[in-house]
C-alpha positions as CSV (number, residue, x, y, z in Angstrom):
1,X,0.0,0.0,0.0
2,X,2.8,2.6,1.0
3,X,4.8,1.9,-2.4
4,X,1.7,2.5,-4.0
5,X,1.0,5.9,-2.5
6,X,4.6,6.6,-3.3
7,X,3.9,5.8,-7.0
8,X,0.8,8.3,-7.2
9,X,2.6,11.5,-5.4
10,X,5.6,10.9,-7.9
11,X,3.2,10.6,-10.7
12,X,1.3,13.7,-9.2
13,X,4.4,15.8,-9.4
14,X,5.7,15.1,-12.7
15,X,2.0,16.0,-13.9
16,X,2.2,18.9,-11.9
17,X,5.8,20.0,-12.6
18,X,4.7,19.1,-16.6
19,X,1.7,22.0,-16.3
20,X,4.2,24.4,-14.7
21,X,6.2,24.2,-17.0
22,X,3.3,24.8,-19.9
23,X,2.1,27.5,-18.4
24,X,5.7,28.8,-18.1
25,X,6.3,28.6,-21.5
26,X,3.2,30.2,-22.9
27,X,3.6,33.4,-21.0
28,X,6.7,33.7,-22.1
29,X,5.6,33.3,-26.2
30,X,3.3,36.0,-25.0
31,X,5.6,38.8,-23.9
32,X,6.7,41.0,-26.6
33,X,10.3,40.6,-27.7
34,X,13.3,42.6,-26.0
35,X,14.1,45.7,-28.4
36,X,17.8,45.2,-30.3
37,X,20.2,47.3,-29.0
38,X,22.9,49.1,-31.5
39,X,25.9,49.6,-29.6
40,X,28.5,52.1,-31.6
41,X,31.9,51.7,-30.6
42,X,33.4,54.7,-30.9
43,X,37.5,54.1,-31.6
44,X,39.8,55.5,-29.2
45,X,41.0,58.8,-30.1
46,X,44.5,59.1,-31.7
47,X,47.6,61.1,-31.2
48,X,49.4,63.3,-33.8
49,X,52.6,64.9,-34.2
50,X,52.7,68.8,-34.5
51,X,55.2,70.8,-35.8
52,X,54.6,74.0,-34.6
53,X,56.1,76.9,-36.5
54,X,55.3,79.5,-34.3
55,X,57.2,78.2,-31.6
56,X,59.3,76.0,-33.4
57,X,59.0,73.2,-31.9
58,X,57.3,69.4,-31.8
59,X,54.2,68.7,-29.8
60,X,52.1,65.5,-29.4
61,X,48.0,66.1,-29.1
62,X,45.2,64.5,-28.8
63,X,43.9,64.8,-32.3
64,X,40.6,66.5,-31.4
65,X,42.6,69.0,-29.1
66,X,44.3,69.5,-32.6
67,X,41.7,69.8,-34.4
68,X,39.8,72.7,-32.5
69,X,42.6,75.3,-33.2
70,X,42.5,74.4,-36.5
71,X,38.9,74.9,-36.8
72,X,39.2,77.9,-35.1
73,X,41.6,79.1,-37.4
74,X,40.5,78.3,-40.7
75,X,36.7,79.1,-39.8
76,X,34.5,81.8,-38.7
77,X,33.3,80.5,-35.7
78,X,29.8,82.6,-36.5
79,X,29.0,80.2,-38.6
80,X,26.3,78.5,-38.5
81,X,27.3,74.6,-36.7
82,X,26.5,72.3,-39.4
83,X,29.1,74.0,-41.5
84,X,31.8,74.1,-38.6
85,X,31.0,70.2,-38.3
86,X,31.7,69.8,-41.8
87,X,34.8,71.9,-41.8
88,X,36.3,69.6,-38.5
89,X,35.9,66.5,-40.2
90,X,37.5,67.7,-43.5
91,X,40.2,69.1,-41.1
92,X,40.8,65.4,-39.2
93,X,40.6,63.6,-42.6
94,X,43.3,66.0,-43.8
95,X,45.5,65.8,-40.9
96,X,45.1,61.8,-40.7
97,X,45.6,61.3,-44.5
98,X,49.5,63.1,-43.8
99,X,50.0,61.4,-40.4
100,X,49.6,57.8,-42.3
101,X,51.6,59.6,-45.3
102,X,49.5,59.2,-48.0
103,X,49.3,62.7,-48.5
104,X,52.3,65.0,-48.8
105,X,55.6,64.7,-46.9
106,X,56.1,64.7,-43.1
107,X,59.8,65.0,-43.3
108,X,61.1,67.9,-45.4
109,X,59.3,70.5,-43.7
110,X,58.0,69.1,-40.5
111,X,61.1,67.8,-38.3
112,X,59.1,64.4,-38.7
113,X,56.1,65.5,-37.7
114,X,52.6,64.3,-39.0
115,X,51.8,68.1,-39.8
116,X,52.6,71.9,-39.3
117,X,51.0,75.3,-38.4
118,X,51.8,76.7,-41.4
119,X,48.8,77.2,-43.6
120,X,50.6,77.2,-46.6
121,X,52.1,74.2,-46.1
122,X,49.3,72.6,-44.0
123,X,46.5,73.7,-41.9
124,X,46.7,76.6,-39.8
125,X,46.4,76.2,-36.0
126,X,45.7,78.2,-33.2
127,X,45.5,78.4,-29.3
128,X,42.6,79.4,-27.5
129,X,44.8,82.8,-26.2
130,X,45.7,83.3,-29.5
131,X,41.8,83.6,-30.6
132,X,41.2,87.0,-29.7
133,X,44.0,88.3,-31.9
134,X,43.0,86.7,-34.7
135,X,39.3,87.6,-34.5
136,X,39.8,90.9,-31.9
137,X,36.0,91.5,-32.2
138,X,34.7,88.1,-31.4
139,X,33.8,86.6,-28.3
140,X,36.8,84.5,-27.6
141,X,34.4,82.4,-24.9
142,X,31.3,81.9,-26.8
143,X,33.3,81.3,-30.1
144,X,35.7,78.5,-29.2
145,X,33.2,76.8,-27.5
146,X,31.0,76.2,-30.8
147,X,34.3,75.2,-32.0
148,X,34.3,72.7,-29.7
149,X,31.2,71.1,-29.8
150,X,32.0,71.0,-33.3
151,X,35.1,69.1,-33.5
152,X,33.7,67.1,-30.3
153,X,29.9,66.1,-31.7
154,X,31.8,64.8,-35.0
155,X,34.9,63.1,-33.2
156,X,35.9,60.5,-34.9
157,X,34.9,60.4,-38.2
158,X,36.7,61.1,-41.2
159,X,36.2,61.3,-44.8
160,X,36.9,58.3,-47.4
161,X,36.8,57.4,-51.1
162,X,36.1,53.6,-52.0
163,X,37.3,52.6,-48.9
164,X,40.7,54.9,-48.6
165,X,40.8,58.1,-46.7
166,X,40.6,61.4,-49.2
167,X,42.2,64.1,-50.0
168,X,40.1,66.8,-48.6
169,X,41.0,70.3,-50.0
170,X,39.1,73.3,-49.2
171,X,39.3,77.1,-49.2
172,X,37.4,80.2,-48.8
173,X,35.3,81.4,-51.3
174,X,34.7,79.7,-54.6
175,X,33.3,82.5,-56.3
176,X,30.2,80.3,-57.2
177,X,31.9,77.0,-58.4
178,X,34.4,74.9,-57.2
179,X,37.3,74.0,-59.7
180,X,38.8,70.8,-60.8
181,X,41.8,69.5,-59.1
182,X,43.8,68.5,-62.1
183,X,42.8,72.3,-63.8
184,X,45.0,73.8,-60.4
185,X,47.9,71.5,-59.8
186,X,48.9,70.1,-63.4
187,X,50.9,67.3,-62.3
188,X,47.7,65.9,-60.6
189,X,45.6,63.3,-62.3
190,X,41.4,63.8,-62.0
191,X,40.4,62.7,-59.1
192,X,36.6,62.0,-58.5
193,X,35.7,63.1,-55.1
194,X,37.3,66.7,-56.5
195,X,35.9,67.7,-59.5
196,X,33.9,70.8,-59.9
197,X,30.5,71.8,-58.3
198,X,28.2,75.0,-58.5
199,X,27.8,76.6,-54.9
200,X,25.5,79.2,-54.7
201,X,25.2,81.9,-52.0
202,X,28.6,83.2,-51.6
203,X,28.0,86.4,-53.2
204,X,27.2,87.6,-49.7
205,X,30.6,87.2,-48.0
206,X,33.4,90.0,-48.4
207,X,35.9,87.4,-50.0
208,X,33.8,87.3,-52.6
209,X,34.8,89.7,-55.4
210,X,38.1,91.6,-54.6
211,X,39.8,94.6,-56.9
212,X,43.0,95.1,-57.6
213,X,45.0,97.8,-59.9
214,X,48.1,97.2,-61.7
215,X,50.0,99.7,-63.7
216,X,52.3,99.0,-66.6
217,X,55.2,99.4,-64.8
218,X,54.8,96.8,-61.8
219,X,53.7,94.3,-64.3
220,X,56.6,94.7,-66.2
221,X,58.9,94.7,-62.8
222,X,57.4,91.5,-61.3
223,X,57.6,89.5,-65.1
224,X,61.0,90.5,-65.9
225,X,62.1,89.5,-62.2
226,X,60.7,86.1,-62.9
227,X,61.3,85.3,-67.0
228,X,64.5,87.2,-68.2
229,X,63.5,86.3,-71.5
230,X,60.2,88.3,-71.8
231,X,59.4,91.0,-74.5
232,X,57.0,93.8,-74.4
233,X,55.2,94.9,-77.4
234,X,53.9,97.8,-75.9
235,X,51.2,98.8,-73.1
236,X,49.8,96.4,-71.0
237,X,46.1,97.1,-73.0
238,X,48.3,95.4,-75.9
239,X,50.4,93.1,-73.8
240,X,47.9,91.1,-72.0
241,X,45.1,88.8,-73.1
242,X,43.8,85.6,-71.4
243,X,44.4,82.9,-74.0
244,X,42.0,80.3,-72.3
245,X,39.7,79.3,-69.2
246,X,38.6,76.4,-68.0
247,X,35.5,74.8,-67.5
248,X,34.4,76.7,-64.2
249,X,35.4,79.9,-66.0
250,X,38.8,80.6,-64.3
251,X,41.8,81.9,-65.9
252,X,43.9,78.9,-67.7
253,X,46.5,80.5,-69.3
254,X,47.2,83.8,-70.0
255,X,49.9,86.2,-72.6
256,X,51.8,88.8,-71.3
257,X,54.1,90.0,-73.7
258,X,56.0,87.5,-75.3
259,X,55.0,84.5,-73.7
260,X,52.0,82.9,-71.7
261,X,51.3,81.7,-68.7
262,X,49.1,79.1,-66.4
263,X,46.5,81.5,-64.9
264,X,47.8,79.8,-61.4
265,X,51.4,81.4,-61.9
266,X,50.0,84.7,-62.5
267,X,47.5,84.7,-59.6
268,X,50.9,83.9,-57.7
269,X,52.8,86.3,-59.0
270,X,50.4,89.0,-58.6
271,X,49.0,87.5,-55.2
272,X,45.6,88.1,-56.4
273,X,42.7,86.3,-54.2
274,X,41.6,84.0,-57.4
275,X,42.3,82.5,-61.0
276,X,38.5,83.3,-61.5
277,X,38.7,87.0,-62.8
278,X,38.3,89.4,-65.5
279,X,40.4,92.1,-66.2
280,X,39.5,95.8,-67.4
281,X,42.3,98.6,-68.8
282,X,41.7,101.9,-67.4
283,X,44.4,103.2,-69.6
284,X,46.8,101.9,-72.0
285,X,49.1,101.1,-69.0
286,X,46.9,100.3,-66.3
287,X,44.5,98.1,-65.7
288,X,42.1,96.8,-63.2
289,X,41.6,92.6,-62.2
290,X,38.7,91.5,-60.6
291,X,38.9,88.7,-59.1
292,X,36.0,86.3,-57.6
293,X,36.2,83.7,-54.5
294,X,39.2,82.9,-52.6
295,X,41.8,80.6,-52.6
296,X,42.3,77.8,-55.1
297,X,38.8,77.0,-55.2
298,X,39.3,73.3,-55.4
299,X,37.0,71.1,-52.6
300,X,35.0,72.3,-49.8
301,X,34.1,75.9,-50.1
302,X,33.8,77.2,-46.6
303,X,31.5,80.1,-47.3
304,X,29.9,77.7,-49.8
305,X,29.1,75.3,-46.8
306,X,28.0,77.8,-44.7
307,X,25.5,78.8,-47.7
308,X,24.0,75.2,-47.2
309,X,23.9,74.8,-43.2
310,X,21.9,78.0,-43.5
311,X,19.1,76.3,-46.0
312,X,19.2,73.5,-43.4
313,X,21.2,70.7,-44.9
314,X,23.5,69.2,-42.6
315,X,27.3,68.5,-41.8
316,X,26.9,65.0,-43.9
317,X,24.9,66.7,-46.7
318,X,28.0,69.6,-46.9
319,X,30.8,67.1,-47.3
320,X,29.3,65.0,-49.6
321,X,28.0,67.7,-52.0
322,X,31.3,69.4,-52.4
323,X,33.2,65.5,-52.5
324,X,31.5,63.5,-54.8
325,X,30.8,60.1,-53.7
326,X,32.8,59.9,-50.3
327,X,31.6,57.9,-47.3
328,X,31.7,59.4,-44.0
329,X,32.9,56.9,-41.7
330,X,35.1,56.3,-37.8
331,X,38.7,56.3,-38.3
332,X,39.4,53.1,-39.6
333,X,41.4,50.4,-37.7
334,X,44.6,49.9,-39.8
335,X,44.9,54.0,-39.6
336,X,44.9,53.8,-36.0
337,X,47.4,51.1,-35.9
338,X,49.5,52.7,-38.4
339,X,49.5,55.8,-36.3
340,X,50.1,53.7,-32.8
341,X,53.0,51.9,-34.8
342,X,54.9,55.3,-35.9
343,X,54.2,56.6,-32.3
344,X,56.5,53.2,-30.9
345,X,59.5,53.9,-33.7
């Protein structure tokens, strides 16, 4: 009798520990799922290699500490934050495409550094004491700290081209359209991510349109210094003519005299503010060049990009508007390593 009441109460609790675990199971098909979580690593941030000009000397930084003077430097800090945003990631992708030396050389004029201070060599750079001498009626404060959430709200990411990091040239004032690389630096094959683009709205900016006077004389002074073998026919209403432009309307090549020109030696010459110009005699001797935008014209127009946060578009739409099919993405792993490997030499 006792084994058989044994044999019931263990057949009672399997039955009972079987409905348990039913009931068990159907509440849980009946809860909702979890929600997936995303988790973004973010990659640790790098160090770069400074040559400071200034000072003349080395200095390792964080790149984003970097990265702020330089935005502060090469941007009004006025403007609006979308374009800043855009303007600190092209100014990490340019830094990090020199400190893996893809781009330029790190050794003939930086003491083996990744980069220098010099912005025409580099980028230019700034500290936060320097800021109210370069922009004496800002607010030093309230400026650097847009400049900062900036570079800090983007940190990170960079710029790249079918997987490798770009190129990412910029400058001023386009004058309305960007130019093609190759049309600027001849030894430079097309590149795709830097061909040209119309960018409207920076008719409003002072850099845009800039006049400058030359008399017969000084042209003949500054030509003769630099070709020995120049003749002049006569006045400069008969000795100059641009010869051709290129596609976004900028000077190509130009005669003076006996010879001609790439429109980009006589901007440098001349240290006018563009190739994009037109030019008006006042006299026989004298005349007048107008020039439109600033800088080379080739990438990222700054005024350009400020034009666009303006109509709303954002740091993302900017950069890839003014570089044609780039990817904005976190600093790859082999760049970090590369940089973490040149730190240990």
């Amino acid at each position: 009798m006792r084994e058989k009441r044994k044999l019931l109460l263990l057949l009672a609790c399997v039955l009972l520990f079987f409905l348990l675990t039913k009931v068990f199971q159907k509440k849980k098909e009946e809860m909702p799922p979890e929600p997936e979580v995303t988790v973004t690593v973010i990659p640790p941030e790098p160090e770069i290699v400074v040559y400071n000009t200034r000072d003349d000397m080395l200095q390792v930084m964080l790149l984003d500490d970097y990265l702020v003077g330089v935005v502060a430097a090469e941007m009004e800090a006025w403007f609006s934050m979308e374009a800043l945003k855009a303007q600190a990631i092209a100014a990490r992708t340019y830094a990090l495409g020199r400190a893996v030396g893809k781009y330029g050389s790190n050794m003939e004029r930086h003491f083996g550094a990744h980069v220098c201070t010099d912005s025409t060599h580099c980028q230019a750079w700034i500290t936060k004491e320097m800021y109210p001498i370069w922009y004496p009626k800002a607010e030093p404060e309230e400026n650097w700290a847009r400049v900062e959430q900036a570079v800090h709200e983007t940190s990170g990411l960079i710029l790249t081209y079918e997987g490798e990091i770009i190129n990412p040239m910029y400058h001023a004032n386009s004058g309305g359209i960007t130019e093609d690389i190759e049309e600027v630096w001849n030894s430079v094959k097309p590149v795709p991510y830097l061909q040209s683009v119309y960018s409207e709205g920076e008719n409003d900016y002072s850099s845009f349109e800039k006049s400058v006077v030359l008399s017969g004389e000084k042209i003949r002074e500054v030509l003769m210094k630099e070709y020995s073998e120049i003749v002049f026919l006569g006045p400069v209403s008969e000795d100059v003519q641009v010869v051709q432009f290129t596609g976004s309307d900028r000077v190509k090549e130009i005669r003076i005299g006996s010879i001609a020109i790439p429109g980009t030696k006589f901007r440098e010459l001349f240290s006018l503010s563009s190739t994009q110009m037109k030019i008006q005699f006042i006299k026989d001797d004298e005349m007048e060049i107008l020039t439109y935008g600033f800088g080379h014209g080739v990438g990222m127009s700054q005024c350009g990009a400020n034009a666009l946060a303006q109509k709303g578009k954002d740091y993302s739409y900017i950069l890839e508007y003014y570089y044609t099919g780039v990817e904005i993405v976190f600093i790859p792993e082999e760049i970090l390593s590369s940089l973490k490997t040149d730190r240990q030499k």
